[in-house]
LUMDOKE-395864 format. One line per field, with one value per residue (C-alpha): residue number from 1; x, y, z; residue in one letter. Coordinates in Angstrom, 2 decimals. Example, Ala and Ser with C-alpha at 12.3 -4.5 7.8 and 13.67 -1.06 7.14 Angstrom:
BEGIN
nr: (1,2) $
xx: (12.30,13.67) $
yy: (-4.50,-1.06) $
zz: (7.80,7.14) $
rest: (A,S) $
! end
This chain:
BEGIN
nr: (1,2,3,4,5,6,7,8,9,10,11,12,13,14,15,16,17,18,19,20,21,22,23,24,25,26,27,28,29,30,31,32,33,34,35,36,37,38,39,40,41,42,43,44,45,46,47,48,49,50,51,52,53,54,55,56,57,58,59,60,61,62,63,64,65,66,67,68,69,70,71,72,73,74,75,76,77,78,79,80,81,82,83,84,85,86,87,88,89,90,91,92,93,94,95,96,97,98,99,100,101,102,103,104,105,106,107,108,109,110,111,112,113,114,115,116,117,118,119,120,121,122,123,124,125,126,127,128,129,130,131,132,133,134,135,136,137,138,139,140,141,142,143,144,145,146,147,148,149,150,151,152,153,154,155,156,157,158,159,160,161,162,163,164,165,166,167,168,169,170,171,172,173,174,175,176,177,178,179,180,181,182,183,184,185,186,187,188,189,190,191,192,193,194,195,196,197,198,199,200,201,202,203,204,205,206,207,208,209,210,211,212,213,214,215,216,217,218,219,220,221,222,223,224,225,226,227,228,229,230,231,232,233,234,235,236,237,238,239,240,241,242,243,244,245,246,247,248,249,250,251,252,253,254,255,256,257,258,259,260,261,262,263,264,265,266,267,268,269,270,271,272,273,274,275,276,277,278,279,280,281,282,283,284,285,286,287,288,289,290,291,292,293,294,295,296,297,298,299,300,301,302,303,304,305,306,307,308,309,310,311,312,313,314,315,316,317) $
xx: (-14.28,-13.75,-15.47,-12.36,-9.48,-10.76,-10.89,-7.45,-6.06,-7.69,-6.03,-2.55,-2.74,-4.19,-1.32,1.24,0.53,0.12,3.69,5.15,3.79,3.38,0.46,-1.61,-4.58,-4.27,-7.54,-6.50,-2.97,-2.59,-2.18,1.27,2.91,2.24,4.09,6.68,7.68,9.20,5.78,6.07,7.59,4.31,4.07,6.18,4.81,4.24,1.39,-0.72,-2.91,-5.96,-7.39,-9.61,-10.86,-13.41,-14.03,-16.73,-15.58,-17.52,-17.39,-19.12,-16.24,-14.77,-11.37,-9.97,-7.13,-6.44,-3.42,-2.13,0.87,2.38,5.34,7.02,9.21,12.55,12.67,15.96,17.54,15.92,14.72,11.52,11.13,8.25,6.13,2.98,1.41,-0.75,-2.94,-5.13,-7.43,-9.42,-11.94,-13.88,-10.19,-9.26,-5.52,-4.37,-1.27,0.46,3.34,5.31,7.91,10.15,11.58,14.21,13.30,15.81,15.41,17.71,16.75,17.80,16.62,13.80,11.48,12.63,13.56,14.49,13.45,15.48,14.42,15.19,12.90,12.78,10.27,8.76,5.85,4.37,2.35,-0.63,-2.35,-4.30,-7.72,-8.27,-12.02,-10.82,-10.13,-11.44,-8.25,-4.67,-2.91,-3.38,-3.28,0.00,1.12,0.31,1.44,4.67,5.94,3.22,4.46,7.47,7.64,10.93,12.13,12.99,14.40,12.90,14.79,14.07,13.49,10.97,11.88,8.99,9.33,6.22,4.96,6.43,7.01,8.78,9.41,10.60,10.96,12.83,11.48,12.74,16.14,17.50,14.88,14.15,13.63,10.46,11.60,12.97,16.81,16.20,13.38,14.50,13.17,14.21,11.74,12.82,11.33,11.81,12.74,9.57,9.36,6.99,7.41,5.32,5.16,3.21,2.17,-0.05,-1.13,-3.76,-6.85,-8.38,-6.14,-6.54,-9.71,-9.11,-5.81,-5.25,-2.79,-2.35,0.23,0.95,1.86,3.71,4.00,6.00,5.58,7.15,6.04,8.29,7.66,9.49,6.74,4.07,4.29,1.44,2.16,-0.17,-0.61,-2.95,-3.63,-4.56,-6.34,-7.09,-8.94,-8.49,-10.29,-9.31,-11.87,-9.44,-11.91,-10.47,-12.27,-10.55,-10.34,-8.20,-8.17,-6.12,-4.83,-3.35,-0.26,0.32,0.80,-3.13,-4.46,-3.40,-6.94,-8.69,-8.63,-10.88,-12.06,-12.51,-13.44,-12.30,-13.04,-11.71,-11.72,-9.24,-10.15,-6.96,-5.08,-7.50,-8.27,-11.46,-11.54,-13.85,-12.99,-14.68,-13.25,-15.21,-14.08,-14.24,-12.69,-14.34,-11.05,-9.73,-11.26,-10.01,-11.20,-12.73,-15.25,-13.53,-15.12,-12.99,-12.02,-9.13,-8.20,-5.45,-4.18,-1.50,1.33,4.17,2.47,5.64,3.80,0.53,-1.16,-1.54,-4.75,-4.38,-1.20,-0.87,2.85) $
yy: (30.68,29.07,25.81,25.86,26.34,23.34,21.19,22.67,21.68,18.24,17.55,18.23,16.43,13.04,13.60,14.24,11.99,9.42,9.85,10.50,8.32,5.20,4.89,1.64,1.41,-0.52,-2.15,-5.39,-6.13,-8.69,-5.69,-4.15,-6.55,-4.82,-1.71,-3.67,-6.76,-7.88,-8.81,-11.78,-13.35,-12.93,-17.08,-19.30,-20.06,-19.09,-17.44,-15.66,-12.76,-11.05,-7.53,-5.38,-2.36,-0.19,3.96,6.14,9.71,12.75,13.88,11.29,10.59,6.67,5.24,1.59,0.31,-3.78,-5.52,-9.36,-10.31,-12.83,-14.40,-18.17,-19.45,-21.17,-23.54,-24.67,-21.62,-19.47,-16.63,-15.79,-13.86,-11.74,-9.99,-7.41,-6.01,-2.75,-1.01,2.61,4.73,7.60,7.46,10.97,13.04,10.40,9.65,6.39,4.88,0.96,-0.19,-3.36,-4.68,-7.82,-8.42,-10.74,-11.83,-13.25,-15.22,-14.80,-17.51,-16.00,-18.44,-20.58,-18.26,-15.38,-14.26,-10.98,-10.70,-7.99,-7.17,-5.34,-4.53,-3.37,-1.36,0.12,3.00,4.18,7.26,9.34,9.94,13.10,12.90,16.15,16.16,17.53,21.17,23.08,25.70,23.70,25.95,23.57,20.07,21.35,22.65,18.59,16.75,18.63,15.54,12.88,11.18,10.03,6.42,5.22,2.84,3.26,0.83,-0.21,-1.72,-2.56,-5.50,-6.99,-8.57,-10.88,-12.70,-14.95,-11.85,-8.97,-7.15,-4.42,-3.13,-0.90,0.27,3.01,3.74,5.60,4.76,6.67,9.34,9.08,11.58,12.61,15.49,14.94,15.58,18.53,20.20,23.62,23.27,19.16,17.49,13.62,11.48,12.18,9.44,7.76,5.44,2.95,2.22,0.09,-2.10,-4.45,-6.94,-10.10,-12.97,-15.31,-13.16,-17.03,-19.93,-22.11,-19.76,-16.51,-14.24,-10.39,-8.32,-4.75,-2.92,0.32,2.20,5.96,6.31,9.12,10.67,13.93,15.62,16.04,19.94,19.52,22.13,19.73,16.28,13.66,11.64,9.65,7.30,4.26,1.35,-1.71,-4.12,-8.19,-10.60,-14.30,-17.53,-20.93,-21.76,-19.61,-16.67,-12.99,-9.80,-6.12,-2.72,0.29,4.23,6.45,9.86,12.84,13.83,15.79,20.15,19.84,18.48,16.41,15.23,12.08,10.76,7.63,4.37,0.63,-3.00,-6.18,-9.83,-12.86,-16.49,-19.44,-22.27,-24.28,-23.02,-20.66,-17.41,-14.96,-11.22,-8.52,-4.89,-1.57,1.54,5.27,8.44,10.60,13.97,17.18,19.17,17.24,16.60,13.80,11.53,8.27,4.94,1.86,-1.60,-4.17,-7.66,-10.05,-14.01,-15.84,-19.65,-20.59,-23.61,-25.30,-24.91,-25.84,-26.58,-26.63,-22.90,-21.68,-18.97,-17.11,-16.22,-13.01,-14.17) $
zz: (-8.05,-4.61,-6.34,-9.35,-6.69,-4.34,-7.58,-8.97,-4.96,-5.44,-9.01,-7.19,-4.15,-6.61,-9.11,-6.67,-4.40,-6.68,-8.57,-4.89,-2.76,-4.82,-2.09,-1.85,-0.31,2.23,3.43,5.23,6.46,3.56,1.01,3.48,0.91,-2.22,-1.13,1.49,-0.22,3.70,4.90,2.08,5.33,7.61,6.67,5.17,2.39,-1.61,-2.84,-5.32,-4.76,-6.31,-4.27,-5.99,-4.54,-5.79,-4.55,-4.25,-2.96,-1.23,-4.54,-6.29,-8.22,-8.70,-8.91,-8.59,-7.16,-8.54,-7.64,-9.17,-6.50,-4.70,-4.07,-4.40,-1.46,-1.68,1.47,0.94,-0.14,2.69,0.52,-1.58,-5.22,-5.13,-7.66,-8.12,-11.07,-10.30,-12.14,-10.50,-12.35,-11.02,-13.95,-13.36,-14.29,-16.57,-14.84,-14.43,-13.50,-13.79,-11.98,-11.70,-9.30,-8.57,-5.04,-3.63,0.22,2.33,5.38,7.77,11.29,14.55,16.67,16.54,17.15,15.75,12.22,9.38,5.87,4.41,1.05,-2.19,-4.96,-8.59,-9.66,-13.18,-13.17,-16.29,-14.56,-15.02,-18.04,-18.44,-20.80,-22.99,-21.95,-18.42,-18.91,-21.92,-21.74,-21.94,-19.33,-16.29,-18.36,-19.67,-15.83,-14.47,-17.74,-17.96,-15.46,-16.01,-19.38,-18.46,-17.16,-15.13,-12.54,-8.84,-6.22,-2.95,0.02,3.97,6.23,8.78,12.01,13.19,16.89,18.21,19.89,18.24,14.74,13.20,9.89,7.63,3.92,2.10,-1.13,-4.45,-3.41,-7.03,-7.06,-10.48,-12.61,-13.37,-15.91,-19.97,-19.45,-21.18,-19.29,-17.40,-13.71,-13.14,-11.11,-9.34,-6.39,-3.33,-0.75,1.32,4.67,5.86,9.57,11.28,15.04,15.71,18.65,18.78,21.54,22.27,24.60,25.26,24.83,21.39,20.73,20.26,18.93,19.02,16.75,16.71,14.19,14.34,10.60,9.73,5.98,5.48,2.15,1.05,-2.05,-5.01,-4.50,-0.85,0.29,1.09,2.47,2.19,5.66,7.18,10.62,10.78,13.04,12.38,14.97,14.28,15.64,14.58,15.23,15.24,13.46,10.38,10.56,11.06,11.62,12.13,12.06,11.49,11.74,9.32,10.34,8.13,9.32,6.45,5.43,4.93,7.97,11.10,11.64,10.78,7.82,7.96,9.28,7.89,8.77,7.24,7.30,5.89,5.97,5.79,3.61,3.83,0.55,0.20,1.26,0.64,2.49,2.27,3.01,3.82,4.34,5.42,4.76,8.00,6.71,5.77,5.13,1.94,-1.08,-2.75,0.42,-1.05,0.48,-0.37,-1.18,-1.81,-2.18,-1.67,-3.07,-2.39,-3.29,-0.93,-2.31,-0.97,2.71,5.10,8.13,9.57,9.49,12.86,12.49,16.12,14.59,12.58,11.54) $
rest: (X,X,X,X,X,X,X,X,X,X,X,X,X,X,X,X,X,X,X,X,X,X,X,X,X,X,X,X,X,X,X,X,X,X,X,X,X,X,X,X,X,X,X,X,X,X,X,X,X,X,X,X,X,X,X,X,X,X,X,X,X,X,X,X,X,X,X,X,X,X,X,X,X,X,X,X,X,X,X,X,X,X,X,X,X,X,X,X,X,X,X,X,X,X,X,X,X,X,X,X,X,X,X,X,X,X,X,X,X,X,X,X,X,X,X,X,X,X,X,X,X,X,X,X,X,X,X,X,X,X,X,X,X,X,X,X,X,X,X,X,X,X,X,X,X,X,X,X,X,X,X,X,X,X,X,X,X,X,X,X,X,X,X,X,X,X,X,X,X,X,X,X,X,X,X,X,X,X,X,X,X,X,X,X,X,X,X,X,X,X,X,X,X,X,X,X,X,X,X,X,X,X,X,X,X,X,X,X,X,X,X,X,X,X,X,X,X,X,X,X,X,X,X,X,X,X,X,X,X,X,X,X,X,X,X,X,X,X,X,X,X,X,X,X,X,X,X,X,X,X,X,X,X,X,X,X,X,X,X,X,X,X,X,X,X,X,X,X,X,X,X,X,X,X,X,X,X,X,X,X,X,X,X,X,X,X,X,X,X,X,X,X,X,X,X,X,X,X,X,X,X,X,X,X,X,X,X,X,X,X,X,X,X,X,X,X,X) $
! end
């Protein structure tokens, strides 16, 4: 019995914090973008971006997470138009969930040195999808897919100041609170409103050798049942090479009605090859109080275009 409630709690935490949340996993700070179109204006230039990331859970169960985005950059005009397409399945309960969004990036010069991107996006979800193989009695397929078959779209909005040594950002998401309910349906069930906040810091440790940035992250997300809220802390720290080589780490908290513990740890390299990019991400699962924790492998590409200036690679942004 104790066995069919932790796997009835897991099925609600992955559904609603999937349709809540609109989480990402984040394994390198290149991926911030996909859920805060503002860090399109880490550099100055357009872009277009493959990551692929791959699960394996305490559970033994897999999901993936694969992401087409990028963004193109309108020197003359000052702003940028962004884009994602996202796709995330969580094979073993047969959900799955695709999403796109369109952003508008504006850059706004403060001085020569320092600079906002405020931002607003569009965004579409078509959300989970619930396979009849999963429970043999309809009662709690009907309780989750009650709210899972309708699609809608939300709006996303916020902004990212970025100096030569400092960063800060936010974004406000499901600015309408959709609807997640038919019109008709007796106990109406929307969005609720979510924040990223994050701070960051970088420098150079040994002149023209070494950099160091450090960015500090609270994703607040409240459930659409107000009762719960799936909040979580992380930082991230970065060390880059002149040579265009970066290696990092980060730590992930719950900060959440379930736990306030650790959630888990991950490493991440990558490479610059002029125009092109090539990282490789890890991510370990250090809690024993949640279920649905997952091991991430993954993998990011980028092709950078209409490069303004000369890439500076002890430079975060």
């Amino acid at each position: 019995m104790k066995n069919v409630i932790e796997y009835f709690i897991t099925i609600f935490i992955i559904s609603s914090g999937l349709l809540q949340s609109q989480t990402y996993n984040h394994l390198s700070l290149n991926d911030f973008e996909i859920s805060n179109p503002a860090y399109i204006g880490i550099k100055d230039y357009s872009h277009i971006s493959l990551s692929s990331k791959q699960s394996f859970d305490l559970q033994n169960k897999s999901s993936n997470n694969t992401s087409l985005y990028g963004s193109y950059f309108f020197e003359n005009l000052n702003f940028f138009i962004g884009y994602s397409l996202n796709s995330f399945s969580f094979s073993d309960l047969g959900t799955s969930q695709y999403n796109a969004s369109l952003s508008y990036v504006y850059k706004l010069n403060l001085n020569d040195e320092s600079f906002i991107y405020p931002f607003i996006s569009g965004n579409i979800y078509i959300p989970n999808k619930f396979s009849n193989l999963i429970f043999e009695s309809p009662e709690p397929l009907y309780m989750l897919n009650s709210f899972q078959d309708k699609s809608y779209i939300d709006l996303n909005a916020g902004l990212m100041f970025k100096s030569t040594y400092y960063l800060m950002s936010f974004s406000l998401n499901n600015l309408l609170k959709a609807k997640l309910t038919e019109e008709d349906a007796t106990n109406s069930l929307r969005l609720n409103r979510t924040l990223d906040l994050n701070l960051g810091y970088q420098n150079n440790i040994i002149r023209n050798t070494l950099g160091f940035a450090f960015l500090a992250s609270y994703f607040y997300r409240p459930s659409s049942y107000n009762e719960f809220n799936f909040s979580e802390i992380r930082f991230d720290q970065v060390f880059l090479l002149a040579s265009g080589l970066e290696i990092g780490g980060f730590q992930e908290f719950y900060s959440n009605s379930f736990s306030k513990k650790i959630k888990s740890i991950g490493f991440n390299a990558k490479i610059n090859l002029n125009q092109f990019e090539i990282g490789v991400n890890y991510k370990n699962s250090k809690s024993k109080e949640i279920s649905n924790t997952e091991n991430y492998l993954g993998i990011n590409l980028r092709f950078k275009f209409n490069l303004t200036k000369i890439e500076n690679y002890l430079n975060k942004w």
